[in-house]
MDTraj code that builds the backbone (N, CA, C; nanometers):
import mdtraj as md
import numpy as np

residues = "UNK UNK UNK UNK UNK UNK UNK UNK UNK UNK UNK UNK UNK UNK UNK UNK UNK UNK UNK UNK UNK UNK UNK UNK UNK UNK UNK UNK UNK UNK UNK UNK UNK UNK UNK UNK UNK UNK UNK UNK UNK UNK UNK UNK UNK UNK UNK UNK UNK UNK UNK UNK UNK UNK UNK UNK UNK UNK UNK UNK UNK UNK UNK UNK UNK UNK UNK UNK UNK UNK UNK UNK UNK UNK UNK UNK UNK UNK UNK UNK UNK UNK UNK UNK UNK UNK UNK UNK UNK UNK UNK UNK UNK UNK UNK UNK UNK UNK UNK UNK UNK UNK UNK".split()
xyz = np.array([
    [-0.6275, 1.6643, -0.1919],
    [-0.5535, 1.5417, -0.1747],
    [-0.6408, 1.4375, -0.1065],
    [-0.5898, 1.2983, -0.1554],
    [-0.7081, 1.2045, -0.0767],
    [-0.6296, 1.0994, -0.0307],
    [-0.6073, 1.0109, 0.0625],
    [-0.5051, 0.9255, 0.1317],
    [-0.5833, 0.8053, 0.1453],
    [-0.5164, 0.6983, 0.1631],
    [-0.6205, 0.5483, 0.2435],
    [-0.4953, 0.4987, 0.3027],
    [-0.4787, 0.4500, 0.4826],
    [-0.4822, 0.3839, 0.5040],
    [-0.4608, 0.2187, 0.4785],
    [-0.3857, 0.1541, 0.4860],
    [-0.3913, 0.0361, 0.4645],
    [-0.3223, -0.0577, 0.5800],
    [-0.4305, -0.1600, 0.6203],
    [-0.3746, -0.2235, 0.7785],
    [-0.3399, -0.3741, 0.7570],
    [-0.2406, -0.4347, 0.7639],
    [-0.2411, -0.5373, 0.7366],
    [-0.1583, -0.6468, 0.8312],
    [-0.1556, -0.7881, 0.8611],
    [-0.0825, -0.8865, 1.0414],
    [-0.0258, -0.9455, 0.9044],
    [0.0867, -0.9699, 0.9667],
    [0.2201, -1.0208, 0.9137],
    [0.1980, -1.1337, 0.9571],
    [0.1826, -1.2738, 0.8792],
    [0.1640, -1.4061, 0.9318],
    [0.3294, -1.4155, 1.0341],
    [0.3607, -1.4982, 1.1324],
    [0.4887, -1.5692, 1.2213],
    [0.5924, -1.5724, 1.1218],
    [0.7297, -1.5306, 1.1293],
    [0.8482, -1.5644, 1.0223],
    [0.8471, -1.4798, 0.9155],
    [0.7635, -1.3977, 0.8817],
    [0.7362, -1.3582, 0.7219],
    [0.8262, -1.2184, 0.7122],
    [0.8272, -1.1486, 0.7857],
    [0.9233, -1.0143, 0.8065],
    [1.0521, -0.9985, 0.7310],
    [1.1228, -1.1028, 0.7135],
    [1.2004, -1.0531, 0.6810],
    [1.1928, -1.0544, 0.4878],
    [1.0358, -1.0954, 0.4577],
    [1.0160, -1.1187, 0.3481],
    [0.9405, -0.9278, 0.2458],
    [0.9515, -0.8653, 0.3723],
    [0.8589, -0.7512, 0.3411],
    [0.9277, -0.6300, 0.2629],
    [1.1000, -0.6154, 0.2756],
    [1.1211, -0.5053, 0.1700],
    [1.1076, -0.5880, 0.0115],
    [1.0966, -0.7303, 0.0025],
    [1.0856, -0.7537, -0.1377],
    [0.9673, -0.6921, -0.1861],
    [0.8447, -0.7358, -0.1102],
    [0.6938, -0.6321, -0.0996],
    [0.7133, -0.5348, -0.1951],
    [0.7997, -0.4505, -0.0656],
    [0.7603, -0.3037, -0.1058],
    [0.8385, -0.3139, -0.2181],
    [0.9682, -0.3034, -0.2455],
    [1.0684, -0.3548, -0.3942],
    [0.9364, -0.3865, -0.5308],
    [0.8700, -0.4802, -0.5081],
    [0.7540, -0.5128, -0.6232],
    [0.6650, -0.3997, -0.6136],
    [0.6027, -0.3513, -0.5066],
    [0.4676, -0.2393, -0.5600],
    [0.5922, -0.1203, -0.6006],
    [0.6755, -0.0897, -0.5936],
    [0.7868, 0.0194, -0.6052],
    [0.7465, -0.0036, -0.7801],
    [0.7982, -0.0980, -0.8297],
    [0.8238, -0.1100, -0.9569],
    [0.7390, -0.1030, -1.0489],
    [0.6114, -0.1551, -0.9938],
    [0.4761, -0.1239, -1.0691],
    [0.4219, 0.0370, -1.0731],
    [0.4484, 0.1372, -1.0570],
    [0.4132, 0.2404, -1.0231],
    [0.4686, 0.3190, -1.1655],
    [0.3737, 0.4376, -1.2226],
    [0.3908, 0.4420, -1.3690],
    [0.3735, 0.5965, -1.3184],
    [0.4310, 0.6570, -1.3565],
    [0.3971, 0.8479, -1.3572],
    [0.2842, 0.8843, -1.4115],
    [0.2150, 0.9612, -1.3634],
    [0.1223, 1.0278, -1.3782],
    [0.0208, 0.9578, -1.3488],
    [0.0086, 0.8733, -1.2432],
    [-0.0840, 0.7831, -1.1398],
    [-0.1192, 0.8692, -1.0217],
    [-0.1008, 0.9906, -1.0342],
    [-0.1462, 1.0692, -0.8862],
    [-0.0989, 1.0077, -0.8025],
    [-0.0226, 0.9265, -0.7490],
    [0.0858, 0.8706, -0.6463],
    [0.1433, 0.9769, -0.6017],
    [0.1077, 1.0076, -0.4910],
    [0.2115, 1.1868, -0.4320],
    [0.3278, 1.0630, -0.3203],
    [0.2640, 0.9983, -0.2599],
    [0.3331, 0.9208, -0.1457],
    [0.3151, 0.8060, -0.0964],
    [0.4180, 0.7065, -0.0184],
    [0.3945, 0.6014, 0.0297],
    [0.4473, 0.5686, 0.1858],
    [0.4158, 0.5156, 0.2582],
    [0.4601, 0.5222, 0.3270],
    [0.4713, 0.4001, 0.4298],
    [0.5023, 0.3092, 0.4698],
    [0.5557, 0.1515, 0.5342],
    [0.5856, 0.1782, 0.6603],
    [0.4814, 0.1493, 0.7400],
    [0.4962, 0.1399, 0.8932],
    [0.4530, 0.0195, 0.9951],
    [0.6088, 0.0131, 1.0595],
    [0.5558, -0.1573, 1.1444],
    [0.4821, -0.0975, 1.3210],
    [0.3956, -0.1092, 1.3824],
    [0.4066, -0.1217, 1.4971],
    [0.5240, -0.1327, 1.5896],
    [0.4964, -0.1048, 1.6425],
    [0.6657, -0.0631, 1.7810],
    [0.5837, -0.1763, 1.8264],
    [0.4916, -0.1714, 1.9087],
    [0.4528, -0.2733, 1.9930],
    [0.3917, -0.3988, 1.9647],
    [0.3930, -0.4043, 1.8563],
    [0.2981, -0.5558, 1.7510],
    [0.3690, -0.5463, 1.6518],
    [0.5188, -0.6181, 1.6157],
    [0.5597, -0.6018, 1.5125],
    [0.5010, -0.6976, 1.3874],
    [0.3983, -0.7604, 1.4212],
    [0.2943, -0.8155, 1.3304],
    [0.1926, -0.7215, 1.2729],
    [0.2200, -0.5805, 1.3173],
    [0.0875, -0.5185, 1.2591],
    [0.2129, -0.3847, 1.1774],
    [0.1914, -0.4228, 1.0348],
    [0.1978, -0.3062, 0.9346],
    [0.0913, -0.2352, 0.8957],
    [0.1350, -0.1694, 0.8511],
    [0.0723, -0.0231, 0.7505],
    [0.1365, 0.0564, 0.6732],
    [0.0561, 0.1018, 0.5708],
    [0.0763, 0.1560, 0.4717],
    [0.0099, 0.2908, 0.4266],
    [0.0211, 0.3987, 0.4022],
    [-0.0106, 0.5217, 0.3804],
    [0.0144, 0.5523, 0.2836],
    [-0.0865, 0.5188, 0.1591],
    [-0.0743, 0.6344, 0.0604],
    [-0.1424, 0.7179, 0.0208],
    [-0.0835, 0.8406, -0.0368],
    [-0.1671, 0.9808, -0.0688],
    [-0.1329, 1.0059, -0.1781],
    [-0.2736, 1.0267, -0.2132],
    [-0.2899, 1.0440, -0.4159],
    [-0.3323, 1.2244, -0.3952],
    [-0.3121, 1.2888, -0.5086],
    [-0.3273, 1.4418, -0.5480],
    [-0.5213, 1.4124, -0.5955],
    [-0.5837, 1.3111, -0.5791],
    [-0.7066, 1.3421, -0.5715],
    [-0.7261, 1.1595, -0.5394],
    [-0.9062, 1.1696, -0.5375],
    [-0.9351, 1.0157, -0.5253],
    [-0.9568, 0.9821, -0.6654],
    [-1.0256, 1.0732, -0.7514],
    [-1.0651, 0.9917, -0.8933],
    [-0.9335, 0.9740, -0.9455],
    [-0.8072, 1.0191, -0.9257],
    [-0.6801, 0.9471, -1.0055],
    [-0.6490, 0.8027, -0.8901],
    [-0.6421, 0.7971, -0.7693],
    [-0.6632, 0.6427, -0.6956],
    [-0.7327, 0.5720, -0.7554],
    [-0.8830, 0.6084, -0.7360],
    [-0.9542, 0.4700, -0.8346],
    [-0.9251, 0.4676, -0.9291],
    [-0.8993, 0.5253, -1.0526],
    [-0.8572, 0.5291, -1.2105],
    [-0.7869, 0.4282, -1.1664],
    [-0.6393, 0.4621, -1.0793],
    [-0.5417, 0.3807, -1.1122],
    [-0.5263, 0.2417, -1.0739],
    [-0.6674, 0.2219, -0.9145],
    [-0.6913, 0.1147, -0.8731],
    [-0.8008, -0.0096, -0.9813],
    [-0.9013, 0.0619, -1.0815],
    [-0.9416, -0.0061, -1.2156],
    [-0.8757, -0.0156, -1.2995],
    [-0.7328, 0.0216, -1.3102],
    [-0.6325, -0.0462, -1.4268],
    [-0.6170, -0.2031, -1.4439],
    [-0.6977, -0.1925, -1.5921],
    [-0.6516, -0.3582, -1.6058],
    [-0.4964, -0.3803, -1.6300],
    [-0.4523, -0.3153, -1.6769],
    [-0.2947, -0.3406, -1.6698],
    [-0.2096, -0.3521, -1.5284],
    [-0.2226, -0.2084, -1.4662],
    [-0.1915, -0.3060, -1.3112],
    [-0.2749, -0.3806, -1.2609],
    [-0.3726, -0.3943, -1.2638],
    [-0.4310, -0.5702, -1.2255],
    [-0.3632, -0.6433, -1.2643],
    [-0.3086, -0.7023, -1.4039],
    [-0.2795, -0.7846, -1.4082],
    [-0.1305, -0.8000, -1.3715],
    [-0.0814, -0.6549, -1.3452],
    [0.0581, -0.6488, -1.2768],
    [0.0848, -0.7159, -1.1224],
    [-0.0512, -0.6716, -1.1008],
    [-0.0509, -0.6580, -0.9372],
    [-0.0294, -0.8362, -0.9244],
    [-0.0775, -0.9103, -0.9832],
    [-0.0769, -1.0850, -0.9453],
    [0.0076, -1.0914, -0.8720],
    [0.1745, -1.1233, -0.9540],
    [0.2430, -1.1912, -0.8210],
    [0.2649, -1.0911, -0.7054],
    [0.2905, -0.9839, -0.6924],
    [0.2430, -0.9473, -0.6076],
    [0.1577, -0.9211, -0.4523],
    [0.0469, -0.9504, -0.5459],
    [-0.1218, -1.0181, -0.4853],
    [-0.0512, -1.1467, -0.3977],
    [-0.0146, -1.2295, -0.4825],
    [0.0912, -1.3976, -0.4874],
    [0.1533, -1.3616, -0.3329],
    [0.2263, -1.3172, -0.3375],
    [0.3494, -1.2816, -0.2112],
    [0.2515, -1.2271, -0.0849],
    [0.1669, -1.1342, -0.1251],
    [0.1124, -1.0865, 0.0333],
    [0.0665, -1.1956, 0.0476],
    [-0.0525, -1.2956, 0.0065],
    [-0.1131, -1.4041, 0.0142],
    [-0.0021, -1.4799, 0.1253],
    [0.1309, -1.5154, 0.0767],
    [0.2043, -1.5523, 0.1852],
    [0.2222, -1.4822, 0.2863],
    [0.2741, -1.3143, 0.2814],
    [0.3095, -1.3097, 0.3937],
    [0.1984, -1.2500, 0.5526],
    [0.0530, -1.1835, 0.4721],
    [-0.0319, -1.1244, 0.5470],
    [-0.1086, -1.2605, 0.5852],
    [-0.1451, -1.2294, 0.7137],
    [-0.2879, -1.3353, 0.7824],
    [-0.4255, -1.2421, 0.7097],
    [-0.4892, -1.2775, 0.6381],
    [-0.5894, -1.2167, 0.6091],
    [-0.6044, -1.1111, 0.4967],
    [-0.7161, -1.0632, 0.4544],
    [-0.6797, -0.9495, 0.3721],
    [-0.6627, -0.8210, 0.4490],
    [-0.6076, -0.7235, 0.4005],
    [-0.6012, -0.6181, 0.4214],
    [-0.6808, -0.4980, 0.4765],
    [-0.7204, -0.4647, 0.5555],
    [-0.8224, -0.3565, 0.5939],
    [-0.7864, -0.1971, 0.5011],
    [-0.8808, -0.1657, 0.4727],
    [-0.8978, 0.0079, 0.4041],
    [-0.9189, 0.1153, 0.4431],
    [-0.8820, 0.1914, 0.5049],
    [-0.9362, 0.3064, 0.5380],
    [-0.9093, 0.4595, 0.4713],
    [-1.0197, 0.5313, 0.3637],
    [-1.0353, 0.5957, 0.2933],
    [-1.0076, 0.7393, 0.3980],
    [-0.8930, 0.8001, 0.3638],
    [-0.8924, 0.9614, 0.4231],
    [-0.9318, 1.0834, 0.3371],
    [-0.9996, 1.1886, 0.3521],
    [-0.9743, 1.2890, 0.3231],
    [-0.8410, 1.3962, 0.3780],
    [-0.7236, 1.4305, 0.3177],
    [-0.6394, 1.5068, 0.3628],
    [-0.6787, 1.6759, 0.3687],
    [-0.6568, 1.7027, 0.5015],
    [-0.7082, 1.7949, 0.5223],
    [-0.6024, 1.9163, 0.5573],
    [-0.5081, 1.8599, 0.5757],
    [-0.3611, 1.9391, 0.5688],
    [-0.2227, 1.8696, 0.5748],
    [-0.1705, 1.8991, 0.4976],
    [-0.0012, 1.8361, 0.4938],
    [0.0962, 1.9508, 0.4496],
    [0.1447, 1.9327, 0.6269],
    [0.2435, 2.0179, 0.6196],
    [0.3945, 1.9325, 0.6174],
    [0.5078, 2.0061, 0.5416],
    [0.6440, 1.9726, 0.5760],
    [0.7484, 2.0749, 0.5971],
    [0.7991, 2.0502, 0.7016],
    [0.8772, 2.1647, 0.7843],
    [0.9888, 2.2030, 0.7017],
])
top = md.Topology()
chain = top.add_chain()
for i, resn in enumerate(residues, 1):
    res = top.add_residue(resn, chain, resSeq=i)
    for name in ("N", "CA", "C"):
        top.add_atom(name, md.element.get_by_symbol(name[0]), res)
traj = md.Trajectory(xyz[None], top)
């Protein structure tokens, strides 16, 4: 399994704009994209700082699915909306999963 990280500051006001977000990448998502999970987390103490956790069943199905010209060109408005609501782009951080357990 392979995971990334994703860190991103919520420009002032924009919050309550963020389950549409997730609502749009929800919909773009096609089976058999190695998508195992997602996961949407605000800071307790910086509610300007989200994140995002997803974990793919390998990395070469992530990148496959991250060089799709079709979701590229899905991803626009999308792309469109964070542009409003994030200060900046997004930071990456590539995991190797090394165990996932669920009770």
């Amino acid at each position: 399994m392979w995971a990334q990280l994703i860190s991103m500051r919520m420009k002032p006001g924009k919050q309550q704009e963020l389950p549409g977000l997730f609502e749009q990448m929800q919909a773009l998502e096609k089976p058999g994209s190695g998508l195992l999970r997602t996961m949407a987390m605000q800071d307790q103490n910086d509610p300007s700082a989200v994140y995002v956790l997803v974990v793919f069943d390998s990395e070469e199905n992530a990148r496959a699915r991250e060089q799709d010209p079709a979701r590229q060109e899905a991803m626009k408005p999308a792309q469109a909306l964070m542009a409003e609501l994030f200060d900046g782009p997004p930071e990456f951080v590539d995991l190797t999963v090394l165990q996932d357990v669920a009770p």
